[in-house]
TORMAR-933046 format. One record per residue (C-alpha): residue in three letters; x, y, z. Coordinates in Angstrom, 1 decimal. Example, Ala and Ser with C-alpha at 12.3 -4.5 7.8 and 13.67 -1.06 7.14 Angstrom:
<r:ALA; c1:12.3; c2:-4.5; c3:7.8>
<r:SER; c1:13.7; c2:-1.1; c3:7.1>
END
This chain:
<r:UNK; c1:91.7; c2:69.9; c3:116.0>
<r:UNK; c1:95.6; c2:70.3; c3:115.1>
<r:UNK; c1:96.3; c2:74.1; c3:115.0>
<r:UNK; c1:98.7; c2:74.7; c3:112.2>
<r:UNK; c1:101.8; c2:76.9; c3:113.5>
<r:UNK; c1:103.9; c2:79.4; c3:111.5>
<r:UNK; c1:101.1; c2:80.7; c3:109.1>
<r:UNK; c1:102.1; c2:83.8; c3:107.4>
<r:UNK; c1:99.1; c2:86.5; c3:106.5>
<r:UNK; c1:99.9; c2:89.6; c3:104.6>
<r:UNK; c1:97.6; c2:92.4; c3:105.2>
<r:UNK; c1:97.0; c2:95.5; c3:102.8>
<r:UNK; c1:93.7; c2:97.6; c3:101.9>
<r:UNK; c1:93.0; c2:100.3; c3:99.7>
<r:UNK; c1:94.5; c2:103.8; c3:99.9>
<r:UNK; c1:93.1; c2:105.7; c3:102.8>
<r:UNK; c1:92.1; c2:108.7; c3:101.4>
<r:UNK; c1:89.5; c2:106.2; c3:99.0>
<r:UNK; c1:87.6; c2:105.5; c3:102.3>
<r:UNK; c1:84.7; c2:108.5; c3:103.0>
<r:UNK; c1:86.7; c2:109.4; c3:106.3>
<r:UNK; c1:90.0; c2:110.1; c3:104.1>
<r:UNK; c1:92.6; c2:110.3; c3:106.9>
<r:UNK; c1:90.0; c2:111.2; c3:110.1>
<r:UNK; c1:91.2; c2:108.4; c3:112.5>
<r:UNK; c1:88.6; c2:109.6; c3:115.1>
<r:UNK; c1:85.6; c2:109.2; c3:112.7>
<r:UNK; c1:83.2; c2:106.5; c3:113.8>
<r:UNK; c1:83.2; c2:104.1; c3:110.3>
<r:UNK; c1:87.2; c2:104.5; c3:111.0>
<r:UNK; c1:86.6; c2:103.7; c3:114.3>
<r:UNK; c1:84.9; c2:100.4; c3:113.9>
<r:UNK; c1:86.8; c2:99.4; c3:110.7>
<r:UNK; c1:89.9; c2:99.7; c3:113.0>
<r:UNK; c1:88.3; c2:97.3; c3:115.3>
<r:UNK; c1:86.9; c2:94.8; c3:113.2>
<r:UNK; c1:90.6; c2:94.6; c3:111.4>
<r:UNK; c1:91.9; c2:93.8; c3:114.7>
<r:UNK; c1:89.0; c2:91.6; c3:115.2>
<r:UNK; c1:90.2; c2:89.7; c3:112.2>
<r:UNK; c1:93.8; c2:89.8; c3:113.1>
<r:UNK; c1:92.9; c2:87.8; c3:116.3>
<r:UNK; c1:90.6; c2:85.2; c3:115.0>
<r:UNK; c1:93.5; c2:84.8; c3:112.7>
<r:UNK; c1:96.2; c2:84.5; c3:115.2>
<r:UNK; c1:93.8; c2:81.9; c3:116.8>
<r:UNK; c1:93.9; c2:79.7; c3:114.1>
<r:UNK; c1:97.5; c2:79.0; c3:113.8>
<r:UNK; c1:99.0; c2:82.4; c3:112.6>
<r:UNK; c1:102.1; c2:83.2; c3:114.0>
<r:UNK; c1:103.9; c2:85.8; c3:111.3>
<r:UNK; c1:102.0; c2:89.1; c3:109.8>
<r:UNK; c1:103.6; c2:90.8; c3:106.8>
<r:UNK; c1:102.8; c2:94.3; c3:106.3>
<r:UNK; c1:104.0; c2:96.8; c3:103.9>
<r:UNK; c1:103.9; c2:99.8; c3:106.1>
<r:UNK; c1:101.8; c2:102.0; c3:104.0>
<r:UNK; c1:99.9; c2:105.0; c3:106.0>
<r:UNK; c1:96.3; c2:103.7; c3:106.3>
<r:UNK; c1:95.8; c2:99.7; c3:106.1>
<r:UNK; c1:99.5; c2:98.8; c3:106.7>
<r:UNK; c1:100.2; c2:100.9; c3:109.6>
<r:UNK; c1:96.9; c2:100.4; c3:112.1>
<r:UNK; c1:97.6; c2:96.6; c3:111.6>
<r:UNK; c1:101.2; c2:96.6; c3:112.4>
<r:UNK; c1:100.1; c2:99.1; c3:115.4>
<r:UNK; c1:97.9; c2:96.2; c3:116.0>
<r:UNK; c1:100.2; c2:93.7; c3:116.0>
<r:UNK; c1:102.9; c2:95.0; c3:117.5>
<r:UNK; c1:100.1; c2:95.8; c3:120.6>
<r:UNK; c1:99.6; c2:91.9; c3:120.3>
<r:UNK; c1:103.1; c2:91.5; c3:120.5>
<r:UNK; c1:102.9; c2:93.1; c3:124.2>
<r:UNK; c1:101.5; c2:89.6; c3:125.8>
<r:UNK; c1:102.2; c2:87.0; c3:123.0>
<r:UNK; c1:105.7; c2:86.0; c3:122.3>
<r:UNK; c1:105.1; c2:83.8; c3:119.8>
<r:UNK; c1:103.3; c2:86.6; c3:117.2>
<r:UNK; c1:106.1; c2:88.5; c3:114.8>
<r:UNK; c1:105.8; c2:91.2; c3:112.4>
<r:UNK; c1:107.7; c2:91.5; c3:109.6>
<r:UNK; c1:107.5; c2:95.2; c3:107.6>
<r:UNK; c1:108.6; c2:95.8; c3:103.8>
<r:UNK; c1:109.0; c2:99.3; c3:103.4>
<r:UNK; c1:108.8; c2:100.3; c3:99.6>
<r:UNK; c1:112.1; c2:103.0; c3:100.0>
<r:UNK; c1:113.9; c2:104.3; c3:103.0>
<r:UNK; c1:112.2; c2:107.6; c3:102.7>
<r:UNK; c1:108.9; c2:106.7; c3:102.8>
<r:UNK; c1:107.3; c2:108.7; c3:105.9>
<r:UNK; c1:109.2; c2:111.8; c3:104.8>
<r:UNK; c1:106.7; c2:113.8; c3:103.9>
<r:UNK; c1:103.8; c2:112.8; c3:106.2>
<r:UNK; c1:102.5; c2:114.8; c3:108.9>
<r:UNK; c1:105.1; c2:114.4; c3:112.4>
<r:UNK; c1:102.6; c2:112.6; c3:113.9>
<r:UNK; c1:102.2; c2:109.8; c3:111.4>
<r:UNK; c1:106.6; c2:109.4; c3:110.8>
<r:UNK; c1:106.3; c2:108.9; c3:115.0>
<r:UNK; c1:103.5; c2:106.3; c3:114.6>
<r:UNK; c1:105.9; c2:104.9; c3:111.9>
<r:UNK; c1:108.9; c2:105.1; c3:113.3>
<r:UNK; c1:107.6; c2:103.6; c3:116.4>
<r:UNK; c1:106.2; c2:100.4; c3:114.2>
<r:UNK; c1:109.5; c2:99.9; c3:112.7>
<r:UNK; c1:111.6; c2:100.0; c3:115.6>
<r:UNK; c1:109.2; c2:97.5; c3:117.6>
<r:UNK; c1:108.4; c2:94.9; c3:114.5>
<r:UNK; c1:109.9; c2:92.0; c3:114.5>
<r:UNK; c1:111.8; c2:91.8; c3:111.0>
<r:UNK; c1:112.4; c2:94.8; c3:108.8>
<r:UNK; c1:113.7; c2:94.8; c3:105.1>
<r:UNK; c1:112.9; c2:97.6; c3:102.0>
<r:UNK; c1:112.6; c2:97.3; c3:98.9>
<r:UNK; c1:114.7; c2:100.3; c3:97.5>
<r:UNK; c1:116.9; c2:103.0; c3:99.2>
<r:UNK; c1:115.6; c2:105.5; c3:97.1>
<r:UNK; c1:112.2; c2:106.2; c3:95.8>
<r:UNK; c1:110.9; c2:104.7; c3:92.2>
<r:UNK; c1:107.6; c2:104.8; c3:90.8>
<r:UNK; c1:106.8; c2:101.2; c3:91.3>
<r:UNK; c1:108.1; c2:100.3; c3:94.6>
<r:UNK; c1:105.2; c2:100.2; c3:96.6>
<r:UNK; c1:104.1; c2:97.8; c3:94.1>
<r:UNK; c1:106.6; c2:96.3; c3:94.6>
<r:UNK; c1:106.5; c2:95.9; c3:99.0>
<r:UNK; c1:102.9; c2:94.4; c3:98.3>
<r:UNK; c1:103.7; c2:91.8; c3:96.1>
<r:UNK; c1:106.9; c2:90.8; c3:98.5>
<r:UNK; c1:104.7; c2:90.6; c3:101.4>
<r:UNK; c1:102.1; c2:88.8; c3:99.4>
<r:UNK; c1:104.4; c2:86.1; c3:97.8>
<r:UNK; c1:105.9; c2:85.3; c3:101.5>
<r:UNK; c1:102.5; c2:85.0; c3:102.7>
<r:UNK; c1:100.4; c2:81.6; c3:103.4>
<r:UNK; c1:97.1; c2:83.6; c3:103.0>
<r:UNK; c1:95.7; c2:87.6; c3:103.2>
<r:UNK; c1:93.4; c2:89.8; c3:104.8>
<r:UNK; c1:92.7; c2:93.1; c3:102.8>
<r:UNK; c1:90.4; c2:96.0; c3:103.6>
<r:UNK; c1:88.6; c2:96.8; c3:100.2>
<r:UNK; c1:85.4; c2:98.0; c3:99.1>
<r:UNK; c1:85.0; c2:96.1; c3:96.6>
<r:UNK; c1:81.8; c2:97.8; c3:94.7>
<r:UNK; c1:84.9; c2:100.8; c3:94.5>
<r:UNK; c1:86.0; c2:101.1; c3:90.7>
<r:UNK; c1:89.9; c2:99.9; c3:90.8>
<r:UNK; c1:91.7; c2:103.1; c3:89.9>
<r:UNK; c1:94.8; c2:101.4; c3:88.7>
<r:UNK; c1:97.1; c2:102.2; c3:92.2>
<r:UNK; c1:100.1; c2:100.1; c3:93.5>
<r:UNK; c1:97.1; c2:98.7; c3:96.3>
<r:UNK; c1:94.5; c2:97.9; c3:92.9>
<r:UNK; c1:97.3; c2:96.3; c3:91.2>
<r:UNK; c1:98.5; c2:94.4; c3:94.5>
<r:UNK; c1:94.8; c2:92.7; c3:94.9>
<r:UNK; c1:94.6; c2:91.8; c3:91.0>
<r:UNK; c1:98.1; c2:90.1; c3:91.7>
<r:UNK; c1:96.9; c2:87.9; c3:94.9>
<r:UNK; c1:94.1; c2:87.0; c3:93.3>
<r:UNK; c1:96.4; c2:85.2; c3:90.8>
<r:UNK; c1:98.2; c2:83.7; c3:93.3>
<r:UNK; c1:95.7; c2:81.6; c3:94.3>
<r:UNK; c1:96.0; c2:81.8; c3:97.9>
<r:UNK; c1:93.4; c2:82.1; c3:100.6>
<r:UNK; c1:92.1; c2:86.0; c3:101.1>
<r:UNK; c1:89.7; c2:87.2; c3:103.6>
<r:UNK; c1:88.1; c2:90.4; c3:102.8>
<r:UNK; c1:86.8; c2:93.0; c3:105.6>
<r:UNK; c1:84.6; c2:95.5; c3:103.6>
<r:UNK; c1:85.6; c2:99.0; c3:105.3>
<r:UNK; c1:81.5; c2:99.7; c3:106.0>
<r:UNK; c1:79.6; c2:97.0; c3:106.5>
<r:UNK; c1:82.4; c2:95.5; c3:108.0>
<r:UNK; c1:81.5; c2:91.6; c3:106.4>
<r:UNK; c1:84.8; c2:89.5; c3:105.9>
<r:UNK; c1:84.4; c2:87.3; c3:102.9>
<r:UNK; c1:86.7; c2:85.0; c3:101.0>
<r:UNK; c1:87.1; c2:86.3; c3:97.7>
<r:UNK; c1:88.9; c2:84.5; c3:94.6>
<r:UNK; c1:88.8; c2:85.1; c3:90.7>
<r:UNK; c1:86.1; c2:83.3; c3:89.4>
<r:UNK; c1:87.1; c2:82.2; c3:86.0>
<r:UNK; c1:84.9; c2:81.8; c3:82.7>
<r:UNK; c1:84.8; c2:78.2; c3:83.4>
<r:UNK; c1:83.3; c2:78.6; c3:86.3>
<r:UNK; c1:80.7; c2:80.9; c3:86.2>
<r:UNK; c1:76.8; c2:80.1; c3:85.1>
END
């Protein structure tokens, strides 16, 4: 079997403090939804995929490019690109988060941002950037979770569109499915 090289995968979930350990890192469902991202991550990077895109967002964003960048340790050939939404993102998160940030950004492989200053959409913005460079995507959703309208809602409602491969790990159960629109056409 050829292994296609170069594949790009985007990654991006919902907003942390949706999850029923809000931003408790050390509680167990975190825990294991941690691991079976990275699980997903490698069985990715076995496949063919070389290049991760990740918007650096506390929560989804940041433990995969942690991830990555840990991947990055032994294989040479796997690069991280972050999109930062504005300059001063981290700003107001706790020290310990900026550090974790910082630390991602420094180590990652290429770095652009959308904005230098803050606007209401740019988040938005830093998903859909990742998304259109990508090949395919891997998202952390719960999916039975009413969409709320966020930058991350509106970013999943837009890849769906694009019609590209996406691999869902549901944040409990920890199942990864493909998921696509189904359109009236298609349905019974």
């Amino acid at each position: 079997m050829e292994v296609n090289e170069n594949l790009r995968c985007a990654i991006f979930g919902q907003n942390t403090m949706r999850f029923r350990w809000g931003f408790d890192e050390d509680e167990e469902q975190c825990r294991r939804m941690k691991l079976g991202l990275l699980q997903q991550i490698v069985g990715l990077r076995q496949q063919g995929v070389t290049q991760f895109l990740a918007a650096c967002d506390y929560g989804i964003g940041l433990y995969a490019a942690e991830q990555i960048n840990h991947l990055r340790e032994t294989d040479s050939d796997l690069m991280l690109f972050c999109t930062t939404p504005h300059e001063e993102q981290a700003t107001k998160w706790a020290s310990y988060l900026r550090e974790r940030y910082f630390r991602i950004l420094e180590d990652c492989t290429y770095l652009d941002c959308i904005d230098l200053a803050e606007q209401p959409d740019a988040q938005l913005k830093a998903y859909k950037k990742i998304i259109d460079r990508a090949d395919m995507i891997l998202t952390v959703f719960d999916l039975n979770t009413p969409a709320e309208g966020c930058a991350e809602d509106v970013a999943l409602v837009y890849a769906l569109g694009c019609q590209k491969p996406i691999i869902n790990l549901d944040p409990y159960t920890l199942n990864a499915e493909h998921i696509s629109i189904v359109s009236q056409e298609d349905s019974p």
